[in-house]
C-alpha positions in Angstrom: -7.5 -40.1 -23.9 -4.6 -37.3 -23.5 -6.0 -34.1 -22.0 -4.4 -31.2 -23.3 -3.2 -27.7 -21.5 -6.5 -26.2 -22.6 -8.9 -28.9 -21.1 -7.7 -28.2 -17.2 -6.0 -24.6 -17.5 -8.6 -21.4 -15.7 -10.2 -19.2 -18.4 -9.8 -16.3 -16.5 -7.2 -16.1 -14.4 -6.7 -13.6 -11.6 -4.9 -10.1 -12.5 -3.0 -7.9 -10.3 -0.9 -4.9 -11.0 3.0 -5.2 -10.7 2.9 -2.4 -8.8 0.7 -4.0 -5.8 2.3 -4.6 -2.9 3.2 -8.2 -1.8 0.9 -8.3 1.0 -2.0 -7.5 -1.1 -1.5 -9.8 -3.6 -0.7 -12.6 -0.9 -4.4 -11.5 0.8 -6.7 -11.9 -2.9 -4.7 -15.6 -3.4 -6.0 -16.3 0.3 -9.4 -14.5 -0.3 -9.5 -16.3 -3.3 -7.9 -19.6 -2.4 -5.7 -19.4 -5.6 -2.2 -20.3 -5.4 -1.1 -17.7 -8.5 -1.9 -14.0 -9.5 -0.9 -13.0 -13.5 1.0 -10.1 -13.1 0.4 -7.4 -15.4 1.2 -3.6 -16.0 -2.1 -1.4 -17.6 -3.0 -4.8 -19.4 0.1 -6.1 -20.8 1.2 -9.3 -19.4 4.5 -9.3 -17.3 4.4 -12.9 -15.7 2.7 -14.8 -12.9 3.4 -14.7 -9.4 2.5 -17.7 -6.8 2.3 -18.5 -3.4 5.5 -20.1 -3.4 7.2 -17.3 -4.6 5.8 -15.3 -2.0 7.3 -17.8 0.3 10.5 -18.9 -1.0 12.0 -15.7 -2.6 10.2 -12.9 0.3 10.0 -14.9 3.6 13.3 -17.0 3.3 15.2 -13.6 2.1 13.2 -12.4 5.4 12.2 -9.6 3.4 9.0 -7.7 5.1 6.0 -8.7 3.8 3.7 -6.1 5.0 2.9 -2.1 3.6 5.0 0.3 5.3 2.5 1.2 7.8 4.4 -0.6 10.8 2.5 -3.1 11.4 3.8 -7.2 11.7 1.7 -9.6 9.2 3.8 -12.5 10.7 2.2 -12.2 14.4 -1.3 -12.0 13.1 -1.3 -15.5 11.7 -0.1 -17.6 14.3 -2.1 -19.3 16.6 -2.3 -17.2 19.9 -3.4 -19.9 22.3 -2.8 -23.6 22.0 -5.4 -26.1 21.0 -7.0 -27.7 24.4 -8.1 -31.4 24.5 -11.2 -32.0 26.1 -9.6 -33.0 29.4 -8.8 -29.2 29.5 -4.7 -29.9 28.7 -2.7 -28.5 26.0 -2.4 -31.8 23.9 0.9 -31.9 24.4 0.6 -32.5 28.3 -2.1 -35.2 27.2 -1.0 -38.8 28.3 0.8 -40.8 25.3 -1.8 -43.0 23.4 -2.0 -46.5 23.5 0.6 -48.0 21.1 -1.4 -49.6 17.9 0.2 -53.1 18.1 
């Protein structure tokens, strides 16, 4: 049986203001974990912005992604120390696995 738009689509989809900043938008979609925001202006719809619009058309144009307030988004979100194996090495100092063969 063919499933139409209306059996998988969400009811009520997330709404942010066009005038929101990116960073804010990008936080609710990861608060959230949606990967789109309908955009709207005082209730009329504008158009839908996504994750990967975030990504593509802001971070590849290495357009800043946070409020003017001086502070880096990028160097919050990266892991600060690297993950440990339990011999106490980074896993990339680890010894090579045995070969599956």
């Amino acid at each position: 049986m063919a499933q139409t738009v209306a059996d998988v689509m969400t009811a009520d989809p997330m709404t942010i203001e066009a005038d929101v900043e990116i960073s804010a938008a990008a936080q609710q979609m990861r608060d959230n974990d949606v990967g789109s925001i309908v955009v709207q202006d005082h209730g009329q719809l504008l158009g839908v912005v996504t994750d990967r619009d975030i990504v593509v058309r802001l971070v590849a144009a290495q357009r800043e992604l946070t409020p003017r307030s001086g502070r880096s988004a990028p160097a919050a979100r990266y892991t600060r120390s690297p993950r440990r194996h339990r011999c106490g090495t980074r896993y990339s100092s680890c010894a090579p696995r045995p070969s599956a063969g």
